[in-house]
Each structure stands twice: as C-alpha cells, then as structure tokens.
KOLMARDO-225771 format. One record per residue (C-alpha): residue in one letter; y, z, x negated. Coordinates in Angstrom, 3 decimals, m for minus. Layout:
BEGIN
<node><r>A</r><Y>Y</Y><Z>Z</Z><X>X</X></node>
...
This chain:
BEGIN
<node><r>X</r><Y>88.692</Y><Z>91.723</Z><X>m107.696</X></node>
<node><r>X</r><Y>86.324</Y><Z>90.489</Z><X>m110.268</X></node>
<node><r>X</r><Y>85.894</Y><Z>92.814</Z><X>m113.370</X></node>
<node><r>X</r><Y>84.161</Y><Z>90.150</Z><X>m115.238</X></node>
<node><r>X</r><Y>87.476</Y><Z>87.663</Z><X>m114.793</X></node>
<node><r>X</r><Y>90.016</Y><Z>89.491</Z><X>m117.040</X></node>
<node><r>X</r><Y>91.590</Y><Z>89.118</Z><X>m120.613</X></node>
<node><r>X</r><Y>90.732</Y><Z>91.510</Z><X>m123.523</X></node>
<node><r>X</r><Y>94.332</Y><Z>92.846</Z><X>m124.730</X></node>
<node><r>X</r><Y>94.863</Y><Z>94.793</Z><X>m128.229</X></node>
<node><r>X</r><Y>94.728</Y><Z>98.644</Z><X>m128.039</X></node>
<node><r>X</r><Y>97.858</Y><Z>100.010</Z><X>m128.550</X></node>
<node><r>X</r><Y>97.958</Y><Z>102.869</Z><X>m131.166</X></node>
<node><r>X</r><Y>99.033</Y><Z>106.042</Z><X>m131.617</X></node>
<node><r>X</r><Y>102.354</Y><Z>106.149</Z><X>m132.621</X></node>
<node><r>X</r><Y>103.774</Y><Z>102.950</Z><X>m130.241</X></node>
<node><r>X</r><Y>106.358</Y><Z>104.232</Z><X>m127.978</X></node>
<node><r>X</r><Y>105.127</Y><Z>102.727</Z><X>m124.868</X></node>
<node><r>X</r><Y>102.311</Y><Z>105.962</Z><X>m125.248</X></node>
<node><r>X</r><Y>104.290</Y><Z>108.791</Z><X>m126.050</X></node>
<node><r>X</r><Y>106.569</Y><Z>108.407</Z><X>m122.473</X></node>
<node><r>X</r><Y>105.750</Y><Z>108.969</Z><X>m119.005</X></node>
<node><r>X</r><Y>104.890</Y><Z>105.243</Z><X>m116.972</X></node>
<node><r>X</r><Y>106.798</Y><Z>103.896</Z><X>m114.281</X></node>
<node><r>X</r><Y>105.104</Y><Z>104.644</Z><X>m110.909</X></node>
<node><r>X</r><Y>103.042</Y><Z>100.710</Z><X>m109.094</X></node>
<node><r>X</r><Y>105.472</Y><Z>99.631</Z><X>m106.671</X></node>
<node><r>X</r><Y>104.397</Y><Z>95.867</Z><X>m105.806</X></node>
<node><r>X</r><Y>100.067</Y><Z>95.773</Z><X>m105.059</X></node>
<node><r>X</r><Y>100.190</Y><Z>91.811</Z><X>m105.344</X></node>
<node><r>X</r><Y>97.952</Y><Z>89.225</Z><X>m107.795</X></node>
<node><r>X</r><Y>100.143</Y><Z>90.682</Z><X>m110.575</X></node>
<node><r>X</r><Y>98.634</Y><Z>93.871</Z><X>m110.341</X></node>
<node><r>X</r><Y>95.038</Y><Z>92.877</Z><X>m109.842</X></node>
<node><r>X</r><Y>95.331</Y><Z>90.998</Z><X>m112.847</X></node>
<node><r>X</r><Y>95.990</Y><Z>93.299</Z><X>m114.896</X></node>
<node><r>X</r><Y>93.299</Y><Z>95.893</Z><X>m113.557</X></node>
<node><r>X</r><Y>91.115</Y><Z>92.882</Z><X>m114.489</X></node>
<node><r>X</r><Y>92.533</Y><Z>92.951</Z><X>m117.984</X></node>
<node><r>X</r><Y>92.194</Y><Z>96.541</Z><X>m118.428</X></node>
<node><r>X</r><Y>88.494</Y><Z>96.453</Z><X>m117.680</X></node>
<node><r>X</r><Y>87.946</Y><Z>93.674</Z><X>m119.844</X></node>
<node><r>X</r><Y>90.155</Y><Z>95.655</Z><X>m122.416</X></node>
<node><r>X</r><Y>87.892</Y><Z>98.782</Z><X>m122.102</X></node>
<node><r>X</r><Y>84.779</Y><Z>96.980</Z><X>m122.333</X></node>
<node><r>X</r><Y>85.754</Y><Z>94.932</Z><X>m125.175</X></node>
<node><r>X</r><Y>86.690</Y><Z>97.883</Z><X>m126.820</X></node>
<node><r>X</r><Y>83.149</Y><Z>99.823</Z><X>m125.657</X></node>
<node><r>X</r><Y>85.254</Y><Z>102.197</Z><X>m123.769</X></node>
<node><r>X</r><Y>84.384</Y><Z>104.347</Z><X>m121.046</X></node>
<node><r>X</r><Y>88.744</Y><Z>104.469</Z><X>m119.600</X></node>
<node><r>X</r><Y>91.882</Y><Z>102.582</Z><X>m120.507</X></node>
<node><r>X</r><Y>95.411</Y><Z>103.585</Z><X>m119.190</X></node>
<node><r>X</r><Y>97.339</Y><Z>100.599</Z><X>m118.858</X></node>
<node><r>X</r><Y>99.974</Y><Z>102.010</Z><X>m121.508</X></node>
<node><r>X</r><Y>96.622</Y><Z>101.657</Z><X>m123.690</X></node>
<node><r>X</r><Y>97.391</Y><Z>97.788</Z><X>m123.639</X></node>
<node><r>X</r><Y>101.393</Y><Z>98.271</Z><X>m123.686</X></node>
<node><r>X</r><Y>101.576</Y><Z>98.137</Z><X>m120.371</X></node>
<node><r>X</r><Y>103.997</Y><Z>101.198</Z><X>m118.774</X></node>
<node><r>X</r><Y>102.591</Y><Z>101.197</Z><X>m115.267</X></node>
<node><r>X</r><Y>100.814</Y><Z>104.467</Z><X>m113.569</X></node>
<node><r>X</r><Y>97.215</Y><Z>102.900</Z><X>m113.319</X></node>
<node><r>X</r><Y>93.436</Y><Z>103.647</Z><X>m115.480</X></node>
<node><r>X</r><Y>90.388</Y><Z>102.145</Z><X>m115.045</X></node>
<node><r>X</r><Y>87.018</Y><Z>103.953</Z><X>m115.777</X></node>
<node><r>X</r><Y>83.309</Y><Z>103.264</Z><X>m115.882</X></node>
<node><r>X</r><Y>81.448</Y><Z>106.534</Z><X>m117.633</X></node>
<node><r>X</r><Y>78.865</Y><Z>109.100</Z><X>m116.287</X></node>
<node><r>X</r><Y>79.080</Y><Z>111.910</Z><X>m114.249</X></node>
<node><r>X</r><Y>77.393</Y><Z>115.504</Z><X>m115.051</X></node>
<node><r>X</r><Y>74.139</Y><Z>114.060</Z><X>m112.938</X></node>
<node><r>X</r><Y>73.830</Y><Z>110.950</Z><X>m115.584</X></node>
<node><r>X</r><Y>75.251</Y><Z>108.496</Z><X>m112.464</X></node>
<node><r>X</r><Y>77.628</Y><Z>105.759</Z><X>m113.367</X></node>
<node><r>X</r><Y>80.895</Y><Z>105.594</Z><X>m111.873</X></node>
<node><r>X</r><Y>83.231</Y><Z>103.044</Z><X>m112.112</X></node>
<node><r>X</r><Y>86.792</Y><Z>102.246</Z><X>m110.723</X></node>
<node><r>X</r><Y>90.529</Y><Z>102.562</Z><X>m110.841</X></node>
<node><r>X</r><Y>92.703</Y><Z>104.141</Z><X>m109.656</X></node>
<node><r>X</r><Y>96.854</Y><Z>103.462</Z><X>m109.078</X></node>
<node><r>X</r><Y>99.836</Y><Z>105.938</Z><X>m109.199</X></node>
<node><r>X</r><Y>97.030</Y><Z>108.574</Z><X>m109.796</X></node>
<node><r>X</r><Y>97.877</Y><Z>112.380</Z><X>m108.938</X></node>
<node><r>X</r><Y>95.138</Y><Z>115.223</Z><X>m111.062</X></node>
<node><r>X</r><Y>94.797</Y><Z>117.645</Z><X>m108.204</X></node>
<node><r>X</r><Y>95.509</Y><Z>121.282</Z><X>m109.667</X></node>
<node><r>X</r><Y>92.296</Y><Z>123.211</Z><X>m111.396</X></node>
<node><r>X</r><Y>90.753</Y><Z>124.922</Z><X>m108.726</X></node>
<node><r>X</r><Y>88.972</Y><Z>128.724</Z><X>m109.707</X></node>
<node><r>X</r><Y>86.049</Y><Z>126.646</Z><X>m109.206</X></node>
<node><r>X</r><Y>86.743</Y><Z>124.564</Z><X>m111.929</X></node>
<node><r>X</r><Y>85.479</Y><Z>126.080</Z><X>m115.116</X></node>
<node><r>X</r><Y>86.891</Y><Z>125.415</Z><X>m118.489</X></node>
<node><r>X</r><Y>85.001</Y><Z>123.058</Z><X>m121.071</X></node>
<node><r>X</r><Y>85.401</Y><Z>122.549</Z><X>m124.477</X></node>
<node><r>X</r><Y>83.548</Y><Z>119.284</Z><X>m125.732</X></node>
<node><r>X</r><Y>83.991</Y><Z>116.103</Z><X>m128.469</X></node>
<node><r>X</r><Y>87.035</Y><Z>113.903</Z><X>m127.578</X></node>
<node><r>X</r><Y>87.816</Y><Z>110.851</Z><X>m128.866</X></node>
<node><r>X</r><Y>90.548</Y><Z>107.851</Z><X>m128.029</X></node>
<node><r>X</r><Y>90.282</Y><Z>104.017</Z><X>m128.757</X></node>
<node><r>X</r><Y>94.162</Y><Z>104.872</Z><X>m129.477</X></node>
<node><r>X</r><Y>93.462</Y><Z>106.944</Z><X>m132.453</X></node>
<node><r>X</r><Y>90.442</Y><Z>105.263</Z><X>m133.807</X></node>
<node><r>X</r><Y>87.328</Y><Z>106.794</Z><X>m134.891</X></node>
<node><r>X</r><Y>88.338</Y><Z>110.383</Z><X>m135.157</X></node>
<node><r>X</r><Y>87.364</Y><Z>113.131</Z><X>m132.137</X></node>
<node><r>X</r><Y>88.155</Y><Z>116.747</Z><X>m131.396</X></node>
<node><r>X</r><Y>87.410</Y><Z>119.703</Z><X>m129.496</X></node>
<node><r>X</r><Y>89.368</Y><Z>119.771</Z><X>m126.717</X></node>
<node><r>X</r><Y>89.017</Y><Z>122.005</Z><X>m123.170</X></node>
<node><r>X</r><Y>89.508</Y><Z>120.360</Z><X>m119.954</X></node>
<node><r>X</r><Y>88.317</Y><Z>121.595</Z><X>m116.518</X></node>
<node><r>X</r><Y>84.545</Y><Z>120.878</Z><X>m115.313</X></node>
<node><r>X</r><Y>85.356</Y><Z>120.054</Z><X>m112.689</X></node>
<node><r>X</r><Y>88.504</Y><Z>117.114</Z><X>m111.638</X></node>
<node><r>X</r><Y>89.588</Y><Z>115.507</Z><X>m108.272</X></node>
<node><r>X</r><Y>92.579</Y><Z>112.656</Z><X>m108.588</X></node>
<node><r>X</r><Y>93.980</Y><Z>110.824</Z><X>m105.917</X></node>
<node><r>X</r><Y>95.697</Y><Z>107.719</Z><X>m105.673</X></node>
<node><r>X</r><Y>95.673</Y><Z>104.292</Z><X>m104.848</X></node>
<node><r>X</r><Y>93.502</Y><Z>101.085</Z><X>m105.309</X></node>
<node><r>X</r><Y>94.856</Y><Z>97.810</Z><X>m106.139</X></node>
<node><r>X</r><Y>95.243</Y><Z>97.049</Z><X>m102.291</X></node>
<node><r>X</r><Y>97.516</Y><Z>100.113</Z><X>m101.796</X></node>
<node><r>X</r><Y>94.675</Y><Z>101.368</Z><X>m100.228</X></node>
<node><r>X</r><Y>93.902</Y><Z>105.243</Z><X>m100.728</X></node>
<node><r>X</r><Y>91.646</Y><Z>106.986</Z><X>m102.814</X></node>
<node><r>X</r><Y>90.126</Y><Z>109.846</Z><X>m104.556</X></node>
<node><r>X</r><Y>87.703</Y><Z>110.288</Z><X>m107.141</X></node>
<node><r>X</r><Y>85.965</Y><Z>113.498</Z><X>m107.585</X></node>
<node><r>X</r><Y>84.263</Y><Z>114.066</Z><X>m111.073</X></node>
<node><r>X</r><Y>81.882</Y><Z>115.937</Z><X>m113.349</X></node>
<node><r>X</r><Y>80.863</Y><Z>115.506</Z><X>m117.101</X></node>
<node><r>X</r><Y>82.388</Y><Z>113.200</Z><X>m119.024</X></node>
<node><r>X</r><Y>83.787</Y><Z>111.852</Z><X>m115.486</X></node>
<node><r>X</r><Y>86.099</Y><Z>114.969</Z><X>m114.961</X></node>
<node><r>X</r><Y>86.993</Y><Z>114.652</Z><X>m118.669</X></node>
<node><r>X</r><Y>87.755</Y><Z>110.824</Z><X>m118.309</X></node>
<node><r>X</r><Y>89.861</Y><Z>111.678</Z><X>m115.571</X></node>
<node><r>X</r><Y>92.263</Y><Z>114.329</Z><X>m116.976</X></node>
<node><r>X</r><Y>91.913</Y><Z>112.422</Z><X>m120.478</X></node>
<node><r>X</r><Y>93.675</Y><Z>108.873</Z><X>m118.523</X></node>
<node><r>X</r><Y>95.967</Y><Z>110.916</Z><X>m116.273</X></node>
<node><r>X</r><Y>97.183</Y><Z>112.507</Z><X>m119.921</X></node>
<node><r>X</r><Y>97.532</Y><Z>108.991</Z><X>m120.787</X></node>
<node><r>X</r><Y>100.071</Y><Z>108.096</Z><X>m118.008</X></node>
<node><r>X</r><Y>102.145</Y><Z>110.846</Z><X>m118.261</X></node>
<node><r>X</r><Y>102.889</Y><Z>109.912</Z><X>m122.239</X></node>
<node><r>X</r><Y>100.246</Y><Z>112.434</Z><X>m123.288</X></node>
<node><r>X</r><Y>97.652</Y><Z>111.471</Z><X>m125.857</X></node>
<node><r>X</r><Y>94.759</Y><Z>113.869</Z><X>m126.826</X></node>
<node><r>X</r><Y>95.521</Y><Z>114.659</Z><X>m129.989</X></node>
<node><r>X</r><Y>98.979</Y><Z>115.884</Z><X>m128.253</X></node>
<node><r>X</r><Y>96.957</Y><Z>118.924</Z><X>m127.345</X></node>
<node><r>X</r><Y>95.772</Y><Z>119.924</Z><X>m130.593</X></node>
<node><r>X</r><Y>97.545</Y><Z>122.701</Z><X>m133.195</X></node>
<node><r>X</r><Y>99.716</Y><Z>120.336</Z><X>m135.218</X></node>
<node><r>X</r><Y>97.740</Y><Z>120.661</Z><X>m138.394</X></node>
<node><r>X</r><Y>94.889</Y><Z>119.238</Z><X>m136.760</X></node>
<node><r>X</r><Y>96.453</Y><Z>116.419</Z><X>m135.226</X></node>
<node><r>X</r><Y>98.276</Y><Z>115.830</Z><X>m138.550</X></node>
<node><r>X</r><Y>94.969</Y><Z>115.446</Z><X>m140.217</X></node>
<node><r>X</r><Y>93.080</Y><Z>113.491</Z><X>m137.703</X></node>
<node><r>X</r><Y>96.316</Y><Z>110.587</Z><X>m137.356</X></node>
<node><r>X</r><Y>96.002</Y><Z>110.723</Z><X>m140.946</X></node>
<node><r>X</r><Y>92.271</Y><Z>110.093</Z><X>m141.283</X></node>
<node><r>X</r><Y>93.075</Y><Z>106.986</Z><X>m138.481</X></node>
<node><r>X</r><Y>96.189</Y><Z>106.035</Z><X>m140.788</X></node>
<node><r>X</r><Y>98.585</Y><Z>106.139</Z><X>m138.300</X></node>
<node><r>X</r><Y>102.216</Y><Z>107.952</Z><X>m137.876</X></node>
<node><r>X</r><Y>102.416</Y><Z>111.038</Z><X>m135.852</X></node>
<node><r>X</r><Y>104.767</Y><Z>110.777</Z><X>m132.656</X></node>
<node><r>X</r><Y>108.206</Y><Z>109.065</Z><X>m132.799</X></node>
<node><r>X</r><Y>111.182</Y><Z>109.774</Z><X>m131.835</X></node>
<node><r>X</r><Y>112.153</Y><Z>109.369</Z><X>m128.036</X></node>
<node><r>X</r><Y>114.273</Y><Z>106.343</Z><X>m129.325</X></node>
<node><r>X</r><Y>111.174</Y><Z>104.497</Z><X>m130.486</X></node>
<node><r>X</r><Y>110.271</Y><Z>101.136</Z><X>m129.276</X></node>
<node><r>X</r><Y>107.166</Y><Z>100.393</Z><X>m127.524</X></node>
<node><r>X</r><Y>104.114</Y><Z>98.187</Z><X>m127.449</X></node>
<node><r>X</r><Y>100.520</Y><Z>97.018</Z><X>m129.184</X></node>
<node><r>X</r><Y>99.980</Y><Z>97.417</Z><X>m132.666</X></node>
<node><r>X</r><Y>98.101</Y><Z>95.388</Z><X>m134.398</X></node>
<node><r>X</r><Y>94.306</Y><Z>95.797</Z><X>m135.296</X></node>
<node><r>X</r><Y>92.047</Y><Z>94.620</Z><X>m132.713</X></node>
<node><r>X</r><Y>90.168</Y><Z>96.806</Z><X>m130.014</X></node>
<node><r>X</r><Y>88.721</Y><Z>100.178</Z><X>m131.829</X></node>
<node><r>X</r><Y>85.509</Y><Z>101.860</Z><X>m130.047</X></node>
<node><r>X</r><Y>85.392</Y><Z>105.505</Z><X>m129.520</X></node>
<node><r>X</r><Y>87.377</Y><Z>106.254</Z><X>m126.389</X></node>
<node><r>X</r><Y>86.023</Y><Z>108.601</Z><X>m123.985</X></node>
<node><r>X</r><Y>82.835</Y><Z>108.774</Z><X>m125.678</X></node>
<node><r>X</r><Y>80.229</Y><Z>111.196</Z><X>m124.294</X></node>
<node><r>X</r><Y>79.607</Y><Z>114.147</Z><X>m126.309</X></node>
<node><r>X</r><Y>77.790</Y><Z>114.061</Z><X>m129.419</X></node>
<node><r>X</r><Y>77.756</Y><Z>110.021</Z><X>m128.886</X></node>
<node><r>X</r><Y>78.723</Y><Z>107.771</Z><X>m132.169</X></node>
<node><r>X</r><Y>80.677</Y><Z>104.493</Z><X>m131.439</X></node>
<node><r>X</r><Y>78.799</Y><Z>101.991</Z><X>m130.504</X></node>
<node><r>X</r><Y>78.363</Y><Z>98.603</Z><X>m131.751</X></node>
<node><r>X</r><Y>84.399</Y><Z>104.794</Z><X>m124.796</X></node>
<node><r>X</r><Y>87.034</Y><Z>105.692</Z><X>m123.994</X></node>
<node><r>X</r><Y>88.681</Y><Z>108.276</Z><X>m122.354</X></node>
C-alpha cells in the first residue's frame, strides 16, 4: 500500500446519517479496500488529522487509519480493519484531556478515556493485528473505534454542552434513525484528534 497514492475525500459532518449508525463489518480485503485505506490517509492528512474512520468520508465500513504520538512522543501510524477496543483493564487509568473532531469543526471538549488502549483487528491483507497505545494514541484509538460504532465525541458530553458546541460549529444535533447518510459539504476541517492543548494547524481523532 502506498499512503502517498490516495484521494482526499470531504469530511463528513456531524449530523450526516452515515455517522450516527454502527458500520457494516470488511468482508472482501481486495484492491477495493486498499484503496480506500489510501483515501482515508490522504483524507486525514489533507485535513491535518491525526485518525479518520472511514464513516468520516461517508464510507460505512468498520476500518480507521491513524498517525499521532504515543505518551513517549513516538509516532505511530497504521490502520486497522473490523477493529475490536479490548475492555479497560484496572491498569488502565482514567484521563480527562482536550478532544476535538474534524467532524465537528473547530470546537474541543473535555472528555475521559482510558490511558491506556489495546484494539485488535485486521490489516488490509486480512492479516491480524493489534495496536497497543498511550497518550493521544490510546485516545485516538477509543476516539475512531467510537467512530465506527456510530458514536461521535460530542455523543459523550451532557446535552447542553454538546448543544452548544454543534452550535458554535453550525451544525444540527443528531437525526433521527431515518436520516440519510453521507458528506456534507465544506471541505476538509483541521482539528481532529489534536494533542492536548494543540491549536489547528495550518488531527484528528
């Protein structure tokens, strides 16, 4: 696979339906598939993302690519296909840090994930894998898992707040199970998985 070979796609938005249901499990690992993990990292880093879920470019498949530190300041970059978020361990401390999502532009929260997280899955060969991570890693990986199972961030807020931060990214709060799906228009926000205390540059999780 070449990461440098794909198409940027728009960002789909809060509010599309294609984000707000669970995605369809990978059955066929062919060219079709490798394409679009090629798209989605050309989506991400168009977008100066640090993870994309592939419902994050309308896309309803269980697959999310990544490329962000780990607690140590190491890179890490991958994907990973019909991903399973092993179960906190007592290990796993709680964290409450800045969140942000290139689907909901420009606005973050404070949002508690593990410290610790360990998913397993698939690459695009239907080859097995796990990634084990730390700092904005382990909160990449819950944060795109979230993502495939037709959760968004905000999702996990009190409903005020979410009401106020979809309003300050002018966009709808969550339709109806009825409503349709894919990219809205706009172009490719930044702000996605952005380590803490980082402004948008010029991630995504």
């Amino acid at each position: 696979m070449d990461v440098s070979a794909g198409t940027a796609r728009p960002v789909t938005r809060y509010g599309a339906g294609v984000l707000h249901r669970p995605c369809a499990p990978v059955e066929s690992f062919d060219a079709t598939l490798e394409a679009l993990v090629e798209d989605m990292f050309a989506s991400m880093y168009a977008a100066s993302g640090v993870g994309l879920a592939a419902n994050q470019i309308g896309v309803g498949l269980r697959v999310f690519v990544y490329d962000c530190p780990d607690a140590t300041g190491e890179n890490q970059a991958g994907h990973v296909v019909n991903p399973v978020l092993a179960p906190r361990g007592a290990f796993a401390r709680p964290v409450t840090d800045s969140e942000g999502c290139l689907s909901v532009p420009g606005q973050q929260a404070e949002v508690t994930r593990a410290g610790v997280a360990m998913v397993t899955g698939s690459d695009l060969h239907g080859q097995p894998v796990t990634v084990t991570g730390t700092g904005t890693l382990a909160r990449c990986l819950q944060h795109e898992t979230d993502h495939l199972r037709g959760v968004v961030y905000v999702d996990l807020l009190p409903a005020a707040e979410r009401a106020e931060i979809l309003a300050a990214a002018g966009l709808p709060g969550r339709p109806s199970r009825s409503a349709g799906s894919g990219a809205v228009p706009g172009g490719n926000p930044a702000g996605d998985h952005l380590p803490p205390g980082a402004a948008a540059p010029a991630g995504g999780r």
